[in-house]
N, C-alpha and C positions, 0 to 999 in steps of 0.2 A: 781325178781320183780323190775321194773323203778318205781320210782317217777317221780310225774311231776316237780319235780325241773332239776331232773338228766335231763328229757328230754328238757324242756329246755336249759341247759347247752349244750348238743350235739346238737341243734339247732344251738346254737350261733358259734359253733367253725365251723362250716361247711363251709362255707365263706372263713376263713382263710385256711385253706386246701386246697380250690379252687385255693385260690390265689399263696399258696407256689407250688402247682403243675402246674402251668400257668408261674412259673419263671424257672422254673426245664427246662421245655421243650423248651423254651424262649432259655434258655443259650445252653442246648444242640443245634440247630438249628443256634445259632451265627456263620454267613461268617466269616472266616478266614482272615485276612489281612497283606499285602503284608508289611505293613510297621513292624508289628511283626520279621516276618520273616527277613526283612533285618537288624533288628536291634540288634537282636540275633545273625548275621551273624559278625556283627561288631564286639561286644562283645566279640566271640569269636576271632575275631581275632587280639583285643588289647590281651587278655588273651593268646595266645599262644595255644590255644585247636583247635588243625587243622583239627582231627577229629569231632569235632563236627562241624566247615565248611564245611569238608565235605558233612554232613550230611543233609546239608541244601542245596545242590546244587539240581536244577533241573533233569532230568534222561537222558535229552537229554545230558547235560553238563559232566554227569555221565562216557557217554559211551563215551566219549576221554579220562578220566583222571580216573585213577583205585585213591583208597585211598591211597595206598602205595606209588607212585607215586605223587600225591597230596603232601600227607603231608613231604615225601619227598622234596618236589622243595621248600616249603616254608622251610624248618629248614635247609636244607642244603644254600640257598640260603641267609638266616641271616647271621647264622655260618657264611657265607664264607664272609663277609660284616661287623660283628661284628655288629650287629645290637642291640641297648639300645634306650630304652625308646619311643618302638614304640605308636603313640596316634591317634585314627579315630577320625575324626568328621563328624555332618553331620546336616542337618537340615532338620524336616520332616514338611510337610502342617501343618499349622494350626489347619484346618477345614478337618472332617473328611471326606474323601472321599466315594464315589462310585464305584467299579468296576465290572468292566463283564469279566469272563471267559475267552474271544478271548484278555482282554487289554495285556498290555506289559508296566505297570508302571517304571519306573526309581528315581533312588533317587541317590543325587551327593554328594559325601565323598571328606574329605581332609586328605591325609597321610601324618605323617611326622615320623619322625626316623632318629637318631644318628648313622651314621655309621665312618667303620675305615677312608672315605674318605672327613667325614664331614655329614652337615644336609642333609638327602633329603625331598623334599617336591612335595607332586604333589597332582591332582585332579583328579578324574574318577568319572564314573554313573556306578549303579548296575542295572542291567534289573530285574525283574522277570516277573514268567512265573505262569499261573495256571497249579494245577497240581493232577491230579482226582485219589485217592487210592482204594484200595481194602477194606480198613474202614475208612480210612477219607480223605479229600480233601483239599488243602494246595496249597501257594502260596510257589514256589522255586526260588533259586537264577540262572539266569544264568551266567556262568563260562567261563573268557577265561583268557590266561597270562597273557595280560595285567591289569585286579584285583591285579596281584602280583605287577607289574610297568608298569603303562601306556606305556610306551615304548616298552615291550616284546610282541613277536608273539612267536607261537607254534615253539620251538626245539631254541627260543634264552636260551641263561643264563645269571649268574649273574657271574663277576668277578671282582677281583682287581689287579691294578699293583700297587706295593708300590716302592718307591725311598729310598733310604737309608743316610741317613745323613753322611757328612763327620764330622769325629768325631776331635772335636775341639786338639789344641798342646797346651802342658804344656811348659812353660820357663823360665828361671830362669831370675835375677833380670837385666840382661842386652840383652834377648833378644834371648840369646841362647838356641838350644832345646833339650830339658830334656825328650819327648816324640813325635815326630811328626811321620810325614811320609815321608819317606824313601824309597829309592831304595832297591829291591830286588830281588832274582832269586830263582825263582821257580824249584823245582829239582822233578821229578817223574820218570815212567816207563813207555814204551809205548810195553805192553806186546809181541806183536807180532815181534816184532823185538829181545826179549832178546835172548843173548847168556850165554851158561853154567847160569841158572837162581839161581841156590843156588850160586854160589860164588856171585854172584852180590847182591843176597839181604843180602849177611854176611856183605860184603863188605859195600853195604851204608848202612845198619845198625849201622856200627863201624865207618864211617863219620859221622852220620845224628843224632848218637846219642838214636836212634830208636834198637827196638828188631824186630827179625824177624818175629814175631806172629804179629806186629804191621802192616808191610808191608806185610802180606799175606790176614788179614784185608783188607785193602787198596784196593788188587790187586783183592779179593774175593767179591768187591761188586757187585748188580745186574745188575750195566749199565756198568760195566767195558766191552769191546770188544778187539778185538785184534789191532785194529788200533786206540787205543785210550789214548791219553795221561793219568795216570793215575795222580795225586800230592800226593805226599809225606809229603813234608817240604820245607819251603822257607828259603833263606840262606841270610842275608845279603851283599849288596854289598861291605863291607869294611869288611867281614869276611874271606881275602884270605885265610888264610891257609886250611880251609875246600871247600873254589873255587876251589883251585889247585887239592887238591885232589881226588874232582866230577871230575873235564878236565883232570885227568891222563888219558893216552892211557895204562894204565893196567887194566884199569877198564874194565867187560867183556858188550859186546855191549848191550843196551836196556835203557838203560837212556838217559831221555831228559831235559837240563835247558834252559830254558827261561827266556830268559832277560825282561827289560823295565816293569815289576812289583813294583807294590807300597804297602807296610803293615807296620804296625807302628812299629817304632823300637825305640830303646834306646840310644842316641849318647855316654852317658857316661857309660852305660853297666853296670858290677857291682860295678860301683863306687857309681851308685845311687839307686841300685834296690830297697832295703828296702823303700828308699824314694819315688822312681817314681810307685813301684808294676808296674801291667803289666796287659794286656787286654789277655782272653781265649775266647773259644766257652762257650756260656750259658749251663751251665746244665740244666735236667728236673726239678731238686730242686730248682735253680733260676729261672727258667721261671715260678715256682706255684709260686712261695715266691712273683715274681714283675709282677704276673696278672693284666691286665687292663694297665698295664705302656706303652702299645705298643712295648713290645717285641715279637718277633717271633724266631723259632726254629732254625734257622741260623744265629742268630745273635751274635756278638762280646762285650764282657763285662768287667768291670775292676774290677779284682779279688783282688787287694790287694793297697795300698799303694793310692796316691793322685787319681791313676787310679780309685781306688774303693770311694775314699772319695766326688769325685768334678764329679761324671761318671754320674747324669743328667744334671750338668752343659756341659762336656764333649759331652756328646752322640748325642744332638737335637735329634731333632724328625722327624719321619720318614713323607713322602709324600705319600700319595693314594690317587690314582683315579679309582673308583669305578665305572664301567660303565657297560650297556646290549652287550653281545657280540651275534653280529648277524649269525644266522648258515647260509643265503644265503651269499655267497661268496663277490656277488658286492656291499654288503650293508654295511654302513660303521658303527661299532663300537657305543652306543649314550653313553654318560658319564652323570651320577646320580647326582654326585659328586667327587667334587677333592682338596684336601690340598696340597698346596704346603711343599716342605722338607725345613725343617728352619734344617742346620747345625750347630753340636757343637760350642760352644764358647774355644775361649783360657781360659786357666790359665794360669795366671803368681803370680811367687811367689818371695818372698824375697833371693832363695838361690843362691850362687854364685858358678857356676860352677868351677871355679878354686879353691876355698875353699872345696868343696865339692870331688875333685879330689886329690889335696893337703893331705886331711884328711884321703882319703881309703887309698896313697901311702903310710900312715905309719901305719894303721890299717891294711892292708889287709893278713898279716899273723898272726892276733893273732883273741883273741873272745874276744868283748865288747861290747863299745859302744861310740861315739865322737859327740860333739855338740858343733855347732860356731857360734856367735850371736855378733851384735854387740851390747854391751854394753851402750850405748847413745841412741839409739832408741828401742832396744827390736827386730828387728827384724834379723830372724833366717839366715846364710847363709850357713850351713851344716850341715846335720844329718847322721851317720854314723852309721851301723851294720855290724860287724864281727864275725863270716865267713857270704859271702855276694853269690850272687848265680848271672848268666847271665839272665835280665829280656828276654832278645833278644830269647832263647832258647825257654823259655815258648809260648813267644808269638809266635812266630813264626813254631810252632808245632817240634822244635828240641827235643833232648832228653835231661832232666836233672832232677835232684835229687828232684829239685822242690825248693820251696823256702825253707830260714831259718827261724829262729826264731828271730824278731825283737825287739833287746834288746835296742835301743833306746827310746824304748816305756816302758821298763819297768824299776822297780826300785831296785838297789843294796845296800849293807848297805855305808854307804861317806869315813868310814876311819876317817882320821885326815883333810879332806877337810872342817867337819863342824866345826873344831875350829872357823875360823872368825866370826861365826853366834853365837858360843856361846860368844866370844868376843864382840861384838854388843851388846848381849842382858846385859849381865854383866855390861860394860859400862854405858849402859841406864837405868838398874836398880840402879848403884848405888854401888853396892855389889861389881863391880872388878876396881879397882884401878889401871892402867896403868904403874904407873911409883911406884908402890907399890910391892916388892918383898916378894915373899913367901919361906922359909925355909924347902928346899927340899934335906931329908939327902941319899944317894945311890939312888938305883935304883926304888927301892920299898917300897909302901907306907903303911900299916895299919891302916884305918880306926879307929874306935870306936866303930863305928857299924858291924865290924866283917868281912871286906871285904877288900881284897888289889888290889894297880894299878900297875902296872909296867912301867917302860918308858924304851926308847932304851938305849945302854950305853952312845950313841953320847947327849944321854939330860941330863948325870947324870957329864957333865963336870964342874957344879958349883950349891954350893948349895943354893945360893942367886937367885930365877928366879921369872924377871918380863915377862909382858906380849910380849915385844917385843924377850928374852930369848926366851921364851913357843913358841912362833909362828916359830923363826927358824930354832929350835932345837924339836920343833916338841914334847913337853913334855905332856905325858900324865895325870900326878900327876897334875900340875898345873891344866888342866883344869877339872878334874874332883874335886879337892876340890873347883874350883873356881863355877861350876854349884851345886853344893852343899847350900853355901849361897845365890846364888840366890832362889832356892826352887823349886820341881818340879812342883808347880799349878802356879807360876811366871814364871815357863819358858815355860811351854807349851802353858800359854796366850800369851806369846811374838812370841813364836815359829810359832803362827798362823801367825802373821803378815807377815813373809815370806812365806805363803802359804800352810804352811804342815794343813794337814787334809781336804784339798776342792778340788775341781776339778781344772785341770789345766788349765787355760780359754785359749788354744792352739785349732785351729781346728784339728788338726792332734791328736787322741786319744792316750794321756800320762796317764799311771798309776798316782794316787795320791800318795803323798809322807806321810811320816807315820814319828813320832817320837817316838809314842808308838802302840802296839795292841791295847792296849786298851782307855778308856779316861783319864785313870791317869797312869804316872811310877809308877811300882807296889813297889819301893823296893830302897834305898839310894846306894844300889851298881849297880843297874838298873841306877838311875840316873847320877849317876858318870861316867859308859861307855855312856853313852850318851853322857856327857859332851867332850867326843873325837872323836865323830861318831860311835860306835859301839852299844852295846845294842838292840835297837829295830829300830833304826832311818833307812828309806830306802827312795832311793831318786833319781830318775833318772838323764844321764848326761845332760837333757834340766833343770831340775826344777835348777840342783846346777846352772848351768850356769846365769838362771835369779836371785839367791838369792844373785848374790855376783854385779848386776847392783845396788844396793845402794850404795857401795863403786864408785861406779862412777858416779852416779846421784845428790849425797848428801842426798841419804835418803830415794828415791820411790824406790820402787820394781816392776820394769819394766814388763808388758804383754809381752809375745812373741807374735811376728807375721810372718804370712807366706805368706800373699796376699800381692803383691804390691798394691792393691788397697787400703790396711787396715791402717788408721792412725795409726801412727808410735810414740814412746815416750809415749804409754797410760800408766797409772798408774795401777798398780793391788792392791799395798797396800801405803800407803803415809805415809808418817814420819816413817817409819822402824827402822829409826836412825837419829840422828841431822847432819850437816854436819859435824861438828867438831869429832863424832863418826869416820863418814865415810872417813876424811881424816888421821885418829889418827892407824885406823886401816890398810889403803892401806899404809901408811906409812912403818908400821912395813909386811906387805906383799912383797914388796918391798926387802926389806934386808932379806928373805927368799930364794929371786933370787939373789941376788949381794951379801951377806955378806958369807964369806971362811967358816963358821959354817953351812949355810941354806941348809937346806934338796935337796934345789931346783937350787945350786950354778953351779954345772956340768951337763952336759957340759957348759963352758962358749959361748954366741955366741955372738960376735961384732956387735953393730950395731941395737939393740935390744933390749929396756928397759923394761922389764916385771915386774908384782908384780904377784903374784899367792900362791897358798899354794899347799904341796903334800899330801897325802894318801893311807895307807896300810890299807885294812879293811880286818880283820881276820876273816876265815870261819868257824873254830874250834866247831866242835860238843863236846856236853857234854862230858868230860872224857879224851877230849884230848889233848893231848900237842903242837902238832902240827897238823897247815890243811892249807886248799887253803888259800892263800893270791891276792885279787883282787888290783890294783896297781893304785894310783888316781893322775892327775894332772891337775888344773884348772889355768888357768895364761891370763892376758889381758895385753895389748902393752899401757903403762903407757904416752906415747910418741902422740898417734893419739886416743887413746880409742875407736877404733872401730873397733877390734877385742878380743873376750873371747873366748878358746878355752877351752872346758872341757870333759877332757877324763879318761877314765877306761878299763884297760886290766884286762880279768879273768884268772886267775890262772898266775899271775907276778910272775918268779923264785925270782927279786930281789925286788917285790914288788913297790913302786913309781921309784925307781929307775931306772925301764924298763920305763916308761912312759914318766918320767920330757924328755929325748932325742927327742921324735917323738912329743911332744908339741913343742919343741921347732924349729923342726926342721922346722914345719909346719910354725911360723911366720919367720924363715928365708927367705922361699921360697916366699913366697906372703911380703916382703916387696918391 
């Protein structure tokens, strides 16, 4: 049973029903419009959804261009363009229009995108088309190549040509070069002529420095043919002895060298390789690692040394121009865009090639490390690694071992080289008294604390020793009871001052130098070998080199520097020591090198006034009585002060005693 309310109620809502089904049908019945359709068209195609452009093309447009192909031509065509931050725009009427069925509306878009060649920018119009379905009827795009770049007709494409940057030359501080480019000759196989082909490829294998699996690579790639020059390896033109040997007439016939080539080589060879490293072919691992940088897979890189350090300054950057290549023959090329090639920049740096040569002559048969600065300005003019390798080989795809390991970079324990530093600090603390002798009975010391020092016998020749004693005779007792009274949280604050425990402010990456592992000396027999260089103290041959420019400054502790461009005499730490320290001290440095007692006395060389100190730092593992002795000698020309030369040979049979010669021999040559 109804009430008459209830009907009522059903009265009222009837209306409203009318009306939501008068909107239902309304909306089903709404034309389709053209400006939808394009504008979704857009969308998709800032969003990279090519299929669903597709999707939206007209049927006529359809049947020239399958999907595959479509979506094809647009990704490959990015890809090949490096195409970033593609953006449409567009502006549609205002006021909404009218259309009929037979119209063919248009609406005008602006492209723009970042390619490898630079911006491109351009305008076009979209057509559409009406287009009557099997369940609904719909405005389509129509489609031609030029949508993808106004410029394109059917079966053009998209390409680049890229220029390649000449990669900038390193030089040292006068001008000479440390990395340029260079004459070369190109050595390969031109298959179809070889004769007896195994002896030949034994043969330059044992020149070239190459294995024979290497050159059958080579010879086994896809484009290789028989008339066709293969390359191998490039040879230096001042590499005769390996020239002569490619131009023997015993060689069996199929080699061909080729003059008048240019690739970068190394004028001073392994004199400088740790220093200069060397440029390779990029690996897959460096081309992901330096994505977006504008590298490409044929490209050349610097793998190690200043090459790797300063190699976007080095490299510049490449040039492309990016343009529609036309498939009718008479139709000329149209260009999108185009960047011109900006060319590497030089380096030049502080090192002096004759120093730098000077230094491997008398490192180059042992294992260490040498480092030459001048002393008055901070700036570097040799870095030395021993054993050292041919950069010329690498780069130049010759065969070799590869590089070594670059121990100028890193840090050894000092020896007796850090006596003057504890001398400084003592000084300045207060605690060691110069002209104050300490009573030192043999050889050997016994603590209190339950620990003994030893000193050589050459230090046990009196047993009255002050500080100028200690320093020439090299005494160990002194200076470990002398760091003692200082204290080890007063020495290690002082210790900073010359730099130990921070970064080395060098652009060239130096290990940091260390006095302890930890932040305190654990222990008073810990601190006492410290107080001679042993202990925990580790310290490369650049850091010693700059900790002893206070002795010639008056008291800063000098920056290194490597750029010639880089102001020169910066400060790294200031007041270090008073002047009066620092001449108190090179004083007795001094009589290290001239007085018949000084560690540093022989060989005598005329003509030649050094101060310096020498250093044995012992390697001895727990338990042992003997071990490696590394061999220290740091010495500056007291005369002009603007050479410090500081070197370490590992595993010295006679300890500093191998070393003090080849320092010395070094400021013979270069006075």
């Amino acid at each position: 049973m109804v009430t008459t309310k209830g009907v009522e109620s059903m009265k009222a809502l009837k209306p409203i029903v009318f009306v939501l089904v008068f909107v239902v049908l309304a909306a089903c019945t709404e034309k389709p419009k053209p400006e939808d359709t394009f504008t979704s068209y857009m969308k998709a195609w800032e969003s990279g959804e090519y299929k669903e452009m597709y999707a939206l093309l007209h049927e006529s447009a359809k049947e020239g261009v399958t999907e595959e192909a479509f979506v094809e031509l647009y990704q490959t065509s990015y890809n090949e363009i490096e195409v970033q931050n593609l953006a449409v725009t567009y502006e549609l009427p205002e006021e909404e229009q009218e259309y009929k069925k037979e119209d063919t509306p248009s609406f005008d878009y602006n492209v723009t995108m970042e390619s490898v060649g630079g911006e491109i920018d351009f305008t076009h119009s979209a057509q559409l088309l009406y287009e009557e379905g099997e369940e609904e009827n719909r405005w389509a795009m129509s489609w031609s190549p030029s949508m993808l770049f106004s410029e394109m007709e059917a079966g053009d494409t998209v390409a680049v040509e890229t220029m390649a940057p000449e990669r900038g030359g390193i030089y040292d501080a006068n001008g000479n070069g440390l990395a340029v480019k260079g004459p070369v000759q190109e050595v390969g196989i031109v298959p179809g002529v070889m004769e007896n082909e195994e002896e030949l490829k034994n043969q330059l294998a044992g020149i070239l420095g190459l294995t024979v699996d290497v050159i059958d690579k080579k010879l086994n790639q896809s484009w290789v043919k028989d008339d066709l020059f293969v390359p191998l390896a490039m040879v230096a033109d001042n590499d005769q002895e390996r020239l002569d040997a490619l131009l023997s007439d015993e060689l069996p016939r199929g080699i061909q060298v080729n003059s008048g080539q240019e690739a970068r080589v190394y004028p001073l060879g392994e004199a400088a390789a740790h220093l200069t490293g060397y440029v390779g072919d990029i690996t897959a691992e460096e081309l992901e690692k330096r994505e977006g940088e504008g590298y490409s897979s044929t490209d050349r890189i610097g793998k190690s040394g200043l090459e790797l350090l300063y190699e976007e300054q080095l490299r510049g950057i490449p040039g492309a121009k990016v343009y529609v290549s036309k498939e009718a023959e008479e139709a000329e090329d149209i260009v999108l865009a185009e960047k011109a090639v900006q060319n590497g920049e030089d380096v030049n740096v502080t090192i002096s090639s004759d120093v730098q040569q000077t230094l491997y002559e008398e490192m180059k048969d042992t294992s260490g490390s040498a480092t030459a600065v001048n002393p008055t300005t901070g700036e570097v003019k040799g870095l030395i690694s021993a054993p050292t390798y041919d950069p010329n080989e690498l780069s130049l795809g010759l065969g070799s071992d590869g590089p070594t390991i670059n121990k100028f970079t890193k840090t050894y324990s000092p020896g007796s080289t850090f006596k003057p530093i504890t001398s400084a600090i003592g000084i300045e603390a207060g605690t060691l008294q110069p002209s104050e002798a300490l009573t030192i009975n043999g050889e050997t010391y016994s603590a209190d604390a339950g620990y003994s020092v030893t000193r050589v016998p050459s230090a046990a020749s009196d047993t009255q020793v002050d500080l100028r004693d200690a320093l020439v005779r090299s005494d160990n007792i002194y200076f470990a009871r002398e760091i003692v009274e200082i204290g080890a949280e007063d020495f290690l604050q002082s210790a900073k001052q010359f730099g130990f425990h921070e970064e080395i402010p060098f652009s060239y990456g130096i290990e940091a130098s260390q006095i302890a592992n930890g932040e305190t000396i654990g222990s008073e027999s810990l601190l006492a070998a410290t107080g001679y260089g042993q202990g925990e103290v580790q310290i490369s041959s650049l850091h010693l080199a700059m900790t002893y420019t206070p002795f010639v400054t008056g008291g800063t502790l000098l920056k290194p520097t490597l750029l010639v461009e880089e102001e020169t005499s910066r400060a790294w730490h200031e007041d270090v020591m008073s002047q009066e320290t620092a001449t108190l001290v090179t004083e007795r440095l001094k009589a290290v090198v001239q007085d018949a007692e000084g560690t540093a006395y022989k060989p005598i060389v005329e003509g030649v006034n050094l101060a310096g100190k020498t250093g044995s730092a012992e390697l001895k593992q727990a338990g042992e009585e003997d071990g490696q002795e590394h061999g220290w000698f740091i010495a500056w020309n007291t005369d002009t002060n603007n050479l410090l030369v500081s070197m370490m040979v590992e595993d010295a049979q006679e300890g500093s005693h191998d070393v003090v010669p080849k320092v010395k021999n070094v400021f013979q040559k270069l006075r």
